[in-house]
C-alpha positions in Angstrom: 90.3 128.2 91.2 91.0 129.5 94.7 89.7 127.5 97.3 87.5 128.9 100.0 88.4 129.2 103.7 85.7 126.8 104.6 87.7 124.4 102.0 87.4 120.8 102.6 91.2 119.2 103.1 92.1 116.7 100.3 95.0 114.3 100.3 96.8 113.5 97.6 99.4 111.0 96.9 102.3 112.2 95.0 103.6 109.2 94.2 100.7 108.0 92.8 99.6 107.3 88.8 96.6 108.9 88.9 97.9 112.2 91.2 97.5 114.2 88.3 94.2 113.9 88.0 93.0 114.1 90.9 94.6 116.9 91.6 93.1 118.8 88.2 90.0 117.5 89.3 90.6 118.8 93.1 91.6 122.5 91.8 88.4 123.0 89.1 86.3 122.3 92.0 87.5 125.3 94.3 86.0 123.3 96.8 89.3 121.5 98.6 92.7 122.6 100.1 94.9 120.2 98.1 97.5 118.9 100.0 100.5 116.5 99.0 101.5 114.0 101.7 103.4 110.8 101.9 101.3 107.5 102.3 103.5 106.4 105.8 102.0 109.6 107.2 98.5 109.9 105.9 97.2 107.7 108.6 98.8 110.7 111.2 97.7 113.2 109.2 94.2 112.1 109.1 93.9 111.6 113.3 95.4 114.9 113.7 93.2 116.3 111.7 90.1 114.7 113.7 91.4 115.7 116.7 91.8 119.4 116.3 88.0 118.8 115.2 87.9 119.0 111.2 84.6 117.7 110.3 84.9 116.3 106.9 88.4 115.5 104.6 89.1 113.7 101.3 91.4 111.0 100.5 92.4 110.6 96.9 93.2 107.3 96.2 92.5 103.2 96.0 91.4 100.8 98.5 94.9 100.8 100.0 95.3 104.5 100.4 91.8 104.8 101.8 92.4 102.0 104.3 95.4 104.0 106.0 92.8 107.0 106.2 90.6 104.8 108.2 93.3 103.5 110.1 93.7 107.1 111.5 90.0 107.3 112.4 88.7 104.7 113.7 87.4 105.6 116.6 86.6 109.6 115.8 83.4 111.2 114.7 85.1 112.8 111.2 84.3 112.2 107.9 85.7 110.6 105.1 85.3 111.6 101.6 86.9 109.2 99.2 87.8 110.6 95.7 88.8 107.1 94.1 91.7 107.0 92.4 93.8 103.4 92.7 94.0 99.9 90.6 92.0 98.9 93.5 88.3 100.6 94.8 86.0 97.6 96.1 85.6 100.4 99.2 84.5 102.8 97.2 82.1 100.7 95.1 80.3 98.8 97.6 79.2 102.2 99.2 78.4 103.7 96.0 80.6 106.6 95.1 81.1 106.7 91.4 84.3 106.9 89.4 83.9 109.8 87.4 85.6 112.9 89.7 83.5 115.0 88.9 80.6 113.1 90.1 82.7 111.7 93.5 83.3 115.5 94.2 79.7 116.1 93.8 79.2 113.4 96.7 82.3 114.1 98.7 80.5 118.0 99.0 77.2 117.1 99.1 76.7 113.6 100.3 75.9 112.2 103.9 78.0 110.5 106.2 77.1 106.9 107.3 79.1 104.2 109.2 80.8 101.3 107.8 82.3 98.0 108.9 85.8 97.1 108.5 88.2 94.5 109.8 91.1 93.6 111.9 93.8 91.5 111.3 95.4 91.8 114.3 96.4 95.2 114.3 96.5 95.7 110.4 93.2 97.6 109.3 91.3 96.2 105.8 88.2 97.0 104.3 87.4 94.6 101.8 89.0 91.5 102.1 91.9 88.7 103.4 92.8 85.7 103.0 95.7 82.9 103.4 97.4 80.5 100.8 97.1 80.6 97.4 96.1 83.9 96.6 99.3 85.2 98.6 101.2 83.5 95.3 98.8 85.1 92.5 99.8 88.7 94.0 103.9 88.2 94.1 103.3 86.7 90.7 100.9 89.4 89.7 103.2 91.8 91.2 106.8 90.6 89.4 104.7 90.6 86.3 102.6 93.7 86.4 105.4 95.9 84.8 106.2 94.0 81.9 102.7 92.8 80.9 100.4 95.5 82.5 97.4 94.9 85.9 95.0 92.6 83.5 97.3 90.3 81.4 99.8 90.0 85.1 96.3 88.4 86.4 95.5 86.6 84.0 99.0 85.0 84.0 99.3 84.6 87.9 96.2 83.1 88.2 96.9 80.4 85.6 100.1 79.8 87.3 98.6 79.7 90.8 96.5 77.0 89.9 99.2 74.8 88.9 101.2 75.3 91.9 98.3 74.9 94.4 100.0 74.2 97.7 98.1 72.9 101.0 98.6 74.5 104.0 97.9 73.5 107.6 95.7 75.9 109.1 94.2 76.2 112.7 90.7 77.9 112.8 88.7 79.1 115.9 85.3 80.2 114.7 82.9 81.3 117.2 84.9 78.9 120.2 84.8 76.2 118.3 88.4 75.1 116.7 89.2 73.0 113.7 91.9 71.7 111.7 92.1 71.9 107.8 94.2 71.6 105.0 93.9 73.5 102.3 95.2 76.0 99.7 92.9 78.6 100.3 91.3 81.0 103.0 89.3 83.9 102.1 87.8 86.8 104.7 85.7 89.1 103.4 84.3 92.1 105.3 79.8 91.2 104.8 78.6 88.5 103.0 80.2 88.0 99.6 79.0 86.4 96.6 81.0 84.1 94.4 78.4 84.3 91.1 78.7 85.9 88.0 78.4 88.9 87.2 79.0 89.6 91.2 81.7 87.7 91.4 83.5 89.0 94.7 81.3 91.7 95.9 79.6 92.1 98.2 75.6 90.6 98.5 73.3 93.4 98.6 71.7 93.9 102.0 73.8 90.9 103.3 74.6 89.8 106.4 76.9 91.7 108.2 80.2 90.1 109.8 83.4 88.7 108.8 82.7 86.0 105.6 85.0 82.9 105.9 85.5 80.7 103.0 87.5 77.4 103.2 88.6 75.8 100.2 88.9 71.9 101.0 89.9 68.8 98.6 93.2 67.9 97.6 92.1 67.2 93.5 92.8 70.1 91.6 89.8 69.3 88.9 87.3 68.8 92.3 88.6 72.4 93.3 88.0 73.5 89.7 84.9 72.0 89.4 84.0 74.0 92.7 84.9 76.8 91.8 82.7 76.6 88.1 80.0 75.8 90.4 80.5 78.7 92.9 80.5 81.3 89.6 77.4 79.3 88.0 75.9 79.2 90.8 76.6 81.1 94.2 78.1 80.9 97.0 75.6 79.5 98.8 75.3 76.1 96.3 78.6 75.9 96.5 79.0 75.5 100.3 76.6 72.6 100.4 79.8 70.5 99.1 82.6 69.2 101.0 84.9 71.3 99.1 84.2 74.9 100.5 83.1 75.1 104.3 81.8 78.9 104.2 81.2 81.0 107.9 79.6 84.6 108.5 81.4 86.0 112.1 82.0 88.1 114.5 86.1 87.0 114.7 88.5 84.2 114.2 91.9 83.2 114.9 93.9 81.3 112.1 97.3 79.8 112.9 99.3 78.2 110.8 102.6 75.9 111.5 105.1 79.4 111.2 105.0 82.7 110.2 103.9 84.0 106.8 102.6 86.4 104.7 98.9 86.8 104.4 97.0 88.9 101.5 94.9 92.3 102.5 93.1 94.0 100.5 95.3 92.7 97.6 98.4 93.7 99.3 101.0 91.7 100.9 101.5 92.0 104.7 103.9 89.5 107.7 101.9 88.5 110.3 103.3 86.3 111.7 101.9 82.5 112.3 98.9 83.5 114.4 96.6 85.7 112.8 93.5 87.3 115.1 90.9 88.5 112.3 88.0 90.9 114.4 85.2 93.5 112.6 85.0 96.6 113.9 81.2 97.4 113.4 80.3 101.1 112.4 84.1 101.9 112.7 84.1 105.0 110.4 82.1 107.7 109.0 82.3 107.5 104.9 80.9 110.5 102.7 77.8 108.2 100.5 75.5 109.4 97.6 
């Protein structure tokens, strides 16, 4: 189907897994100007865009895809329209587009435009979450292990192994002036208040408090940290920061150093900081396309 003149600009990622189908989906509609572009520049392509004044575009794509769209326009009044499409769409989720294409064209044409939070760290843009230590191993073992064993059983694996290998760091933390010292394997920023119970596990609370949400993970046993963590899925997040194992913070920002430079975890990606990490929110930061 021709698109119209009035045509809505979609991005697609070539390179992607699911390009095909987005793209199918994309042309039945009639309703988008499908264009191909190279992830490195979709974050230029999308402030261009905003600045000659386009009022509405779609990104095809997962979580990390959709956070260099926002990187490009923070700041501007556009709109985004999110078609998901990657291994990863918390983003997407949380605000409630669906999966089916279809159904997220239906909103990406029809819906209304409301702001959403995201997150600094320093200048690297996420939207869902962070975090330091031990989850920085489960990805690079997810990720070596991904192609042979597939996203799921990759997981599965890397977690197990994770466990095993628990490591404590030395971490730095200023939260709201005040700074402390901990050890510990584990740091976890969420963007809003995040729940840690089943069947939520990792989402976002609904209506929760907005800000940055910063767990700790404290105790040097491995079966105390496991026995935290049962507790945290049986039970919440909130039972579980009442023991001395997990110290848990909604804010505005903090500052994390560590004793040299390393690799921190966004939005299940893997990105060098450096030693001092600066984590901010950026309240209302851009304009997303919601049922």
């Amino acid at each position: 189907m021709t698109p119209s003149v009035h045509a809505i600009p979609a991005y697609v990622n070539p390179k992607s897994g699911s390009a095909d189908a987005a793209r199918d989906a994309l042309d039945e509609s009639g309703a988008f100007e499908v264009r191909e572009v190279d992830p490195a520049k979709l974050g230029d392509e999308m402030k261009r865009l905003a600045a000659e004044g386009v009022p509405r575009m779609l990104v095809a794509g997962g979580d990390g895809t959709i956070g260099t769209a926002v990187n490009g326009l923070i700041g501007t009044n556009a709109e985004l329209a999110i078609l998901p499409g990657g291994t990863l769409n918390h983003f997407a989720t949380d605000l409630g587009i669906p999966d089916d294409p279809k159904e997220a064209l239906s909103v990406a044409l029809q819906g209304t435009a409301r702001p959403a939070d995201v997150a600094w760290a320093n200048d690297h843009v996420f939207l869902n979450t962070s975090s330091v230590g031990a989850y920085v191993t489960f990805v690079r073992t997810r990720e070596r292990l991904e192609k042979r064993f597939g996203y799921r059983i990759a997981s599965f694996i890397a977690a197990i192994r994770m466990f095993f290998r628990l490591r404590h760091i030395a971490v730095e933390m200023e939260v709201d002036g005040e700074r402390r010292i901990f050890r510990t394997p584990l740091v976890f920023i969420g963007v809003g208040e995040r729940e840690l119970q089943l069947p939520s596990l990792g989402k976002r609370v609904p209506d929760g408090r907005r800000g940055l949400h910063v767990l700790v993970v404290q105790g040097r046993s491995r079966a105390r940290m496991l026995a935290m963590g049962f507790a945290a899925v049986a039970r919440g997040v909130n039972t579980a920061a009442r023991t001395p194992e997990l110290d848990s913070f909604i804010v505005e920002r903090c500052t994390i150093t560590m004793k040299k430079a390393g690799t921190i975890a966004v939005d299940g990606e893997l990105v060098k900081l450096g030693a001092k990490v600066e984590y901010s929110l950026a309240r209302d930061a851009v304009r997303v396309v919601c049922p």
